[in-house]
C-alpha positions as CSV (number, residue, x, y, z in Angstrom):
1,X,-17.9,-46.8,-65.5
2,X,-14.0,-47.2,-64.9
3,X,-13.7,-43.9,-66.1
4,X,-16.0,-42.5,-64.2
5,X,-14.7,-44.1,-61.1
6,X,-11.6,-42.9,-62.1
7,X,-12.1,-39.5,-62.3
8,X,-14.3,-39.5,-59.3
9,X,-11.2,-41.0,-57.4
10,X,-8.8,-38.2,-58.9
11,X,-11.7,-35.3,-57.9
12,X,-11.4,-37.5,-54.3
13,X,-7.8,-37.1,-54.3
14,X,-7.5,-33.6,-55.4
15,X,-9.9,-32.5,-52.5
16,X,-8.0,-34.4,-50.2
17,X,-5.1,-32.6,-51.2
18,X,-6.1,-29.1,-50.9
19,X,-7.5,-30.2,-47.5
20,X,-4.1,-31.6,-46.9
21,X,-3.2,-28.1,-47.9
22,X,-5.6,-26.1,-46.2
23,X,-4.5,-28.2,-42.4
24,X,-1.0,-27.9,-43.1
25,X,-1.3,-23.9,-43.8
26,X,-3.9,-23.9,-40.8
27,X,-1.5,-25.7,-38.4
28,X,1.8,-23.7,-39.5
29,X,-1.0,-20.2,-38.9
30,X,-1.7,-21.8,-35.3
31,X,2.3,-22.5,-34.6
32,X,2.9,-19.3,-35.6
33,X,0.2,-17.8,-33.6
34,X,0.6,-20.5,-30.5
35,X,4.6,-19.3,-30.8
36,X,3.7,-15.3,-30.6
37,X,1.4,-15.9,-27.8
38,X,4.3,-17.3,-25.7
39,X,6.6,-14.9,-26.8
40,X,4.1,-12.4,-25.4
41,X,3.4,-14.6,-22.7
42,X,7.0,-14.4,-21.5
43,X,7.5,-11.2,-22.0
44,X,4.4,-10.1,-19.9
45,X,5.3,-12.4,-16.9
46,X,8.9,-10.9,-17.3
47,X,7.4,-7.5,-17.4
48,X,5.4,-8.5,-14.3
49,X,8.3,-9.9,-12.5
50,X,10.5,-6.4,-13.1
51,X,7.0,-4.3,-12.1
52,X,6.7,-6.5,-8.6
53,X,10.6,-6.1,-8.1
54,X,10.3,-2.5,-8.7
55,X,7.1,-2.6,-6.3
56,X,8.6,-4.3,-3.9
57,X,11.9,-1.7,-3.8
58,X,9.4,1.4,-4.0
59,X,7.7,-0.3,-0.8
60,X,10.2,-0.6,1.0
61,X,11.8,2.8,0.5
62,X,8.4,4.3,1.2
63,X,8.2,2.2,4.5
64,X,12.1,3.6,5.4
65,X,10.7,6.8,4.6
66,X,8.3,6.5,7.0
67,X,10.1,5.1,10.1
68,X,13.3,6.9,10.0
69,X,11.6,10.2,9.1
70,X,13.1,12.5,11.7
71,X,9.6,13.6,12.9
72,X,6.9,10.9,14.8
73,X,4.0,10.0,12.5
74,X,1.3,7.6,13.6
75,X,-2.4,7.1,13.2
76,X,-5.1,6.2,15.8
77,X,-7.9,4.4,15.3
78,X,-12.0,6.4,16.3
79,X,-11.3,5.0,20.1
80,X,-7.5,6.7,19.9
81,X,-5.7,3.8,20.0
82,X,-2.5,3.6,18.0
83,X,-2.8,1.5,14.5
84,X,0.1,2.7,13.2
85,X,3.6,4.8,14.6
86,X,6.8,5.3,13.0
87,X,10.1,4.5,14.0
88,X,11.0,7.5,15.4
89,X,8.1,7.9,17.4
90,X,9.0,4.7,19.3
91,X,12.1,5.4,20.2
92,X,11.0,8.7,21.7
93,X,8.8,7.2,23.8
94,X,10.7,3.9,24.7
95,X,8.4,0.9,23.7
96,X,8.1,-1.7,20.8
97,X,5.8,-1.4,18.1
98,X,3.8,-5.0,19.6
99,X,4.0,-3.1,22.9
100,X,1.9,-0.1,21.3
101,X,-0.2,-1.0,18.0
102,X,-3.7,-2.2,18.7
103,X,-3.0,-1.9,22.7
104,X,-2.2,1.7,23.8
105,X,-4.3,5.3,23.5
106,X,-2.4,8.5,22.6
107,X,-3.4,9.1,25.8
108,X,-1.6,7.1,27.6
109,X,1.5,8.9,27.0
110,X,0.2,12.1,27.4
111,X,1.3,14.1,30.5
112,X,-2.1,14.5,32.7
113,X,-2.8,18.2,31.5
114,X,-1.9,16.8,27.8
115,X,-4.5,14.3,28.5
116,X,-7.4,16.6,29.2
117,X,-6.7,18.4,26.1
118,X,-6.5,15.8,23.9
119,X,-10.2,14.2,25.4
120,X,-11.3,17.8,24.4
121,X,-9.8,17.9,20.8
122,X,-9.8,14.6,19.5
123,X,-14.1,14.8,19.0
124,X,-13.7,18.3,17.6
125,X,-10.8,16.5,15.6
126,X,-13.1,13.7,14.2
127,X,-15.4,16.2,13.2
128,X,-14.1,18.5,11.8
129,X,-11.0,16.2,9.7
130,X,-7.8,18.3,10.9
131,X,-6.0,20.0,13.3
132,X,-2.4,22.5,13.5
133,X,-0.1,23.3,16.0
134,X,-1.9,21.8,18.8
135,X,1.0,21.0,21.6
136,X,0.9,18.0,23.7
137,X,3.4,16.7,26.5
138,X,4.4,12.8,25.5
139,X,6.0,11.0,28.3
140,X,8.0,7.9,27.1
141,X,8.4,4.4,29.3
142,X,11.3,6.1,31.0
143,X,9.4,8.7,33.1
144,X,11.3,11.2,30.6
145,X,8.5,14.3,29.3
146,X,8.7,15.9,25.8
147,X,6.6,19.2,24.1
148,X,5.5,18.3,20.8
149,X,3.7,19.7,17.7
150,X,1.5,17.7,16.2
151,X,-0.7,18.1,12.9
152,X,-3.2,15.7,11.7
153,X,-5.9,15.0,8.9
154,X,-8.2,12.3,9.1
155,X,-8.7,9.3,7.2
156,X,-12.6,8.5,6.6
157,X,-14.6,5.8,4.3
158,X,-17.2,6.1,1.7
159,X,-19.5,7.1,4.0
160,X,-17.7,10.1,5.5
161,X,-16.8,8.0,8.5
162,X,-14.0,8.3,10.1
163,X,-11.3,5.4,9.6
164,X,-8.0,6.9,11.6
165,X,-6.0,9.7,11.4
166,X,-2.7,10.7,10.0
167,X,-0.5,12.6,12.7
168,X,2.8,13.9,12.3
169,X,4.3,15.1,15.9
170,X,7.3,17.6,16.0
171,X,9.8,17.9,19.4
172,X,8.4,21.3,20.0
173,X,11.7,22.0,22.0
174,X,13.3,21.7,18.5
175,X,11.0,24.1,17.0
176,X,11.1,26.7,19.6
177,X,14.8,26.8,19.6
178,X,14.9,27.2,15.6
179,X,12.5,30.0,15.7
């Protein structure tokens, strides 16, 4: 009987040992795989950090690009009503950006001839998604008139609805003189 207790005990301990093995070669595999994983961890939340910095730079050269370009671009909402307008634009006309986005329609810096034209084309506009070389008279805050080009393309949803427009306006003055 002893030795069959005995050798049971030394089959007992030899299993415990190759278990002892097996979790000492399963927890080194899951260091070694826990240690990788933060490696890669760090190295895509580094990665992330250099792509938002990047991002953020691209954004805001894209944004300078935008409001120092030497021509006006803005875009009006289905009513006309400014959502957008560069830099440039304001400074032609004389207001803020708060004074103008959300609250003002092209219109309302159009001279009154300007104005009748524009009520005309902006429907046709709408519908049909673009319009060249259509010449309006801007007035700014200061009484002060101005002929410009201005080019557009619309902007529409899903649905083929339109969203707003993108409008680029030239000082037509400039133009004429070039040409």
């Amino acid at each position: 009987i002893e030795r069959e207790e005995d050798a049971e005990l030394a089959a007992r301990l030899q299993q415990a040992e190759k278990r002892a093995t097996d979790a000492a070669i399963l927890i080194g595999i899951c260091l070694a795989f826990g240690t990788v994983l933060l490696v890669m961890l760090f190295r895509m939340f580094r990665l992330r950090e250099v792509d938002a910095v990047a991002l953020e730079r691209y954004a805001t050269e894209t944004l300078d690009l935008y409001n120092r370009a030497p021509c006006g671009y803005h875009s009006l909402d289905a009513d006309g009503v400014y959502v957008a307008v560069n830099a440039t634009e304001l400074k032609w006309l004389g207001y803020s950006r708060d004074e103008v986005v959300g609250k003002m329609h092209f219109a309302d810096v159009l001279t009154p001839a300007s104005r009748l034209r524009f009520a005309d084309t902006f429907p046709l506009f709408k519908e049909r998604g673009e319009i060249h070389d259509m010449i309006f008279e801007i007035v700014g805050r200061s009484g002060k008139s101005m002929p410009v080009l201005l080019n557009a393309t619309t902007i529409r949803d899903s649905e083929g609805n339109y969203v707003a427009s993108r409008s680029m306006l030239f000082v037509y003055t400039d133009r004429q003189a070039l040409e």
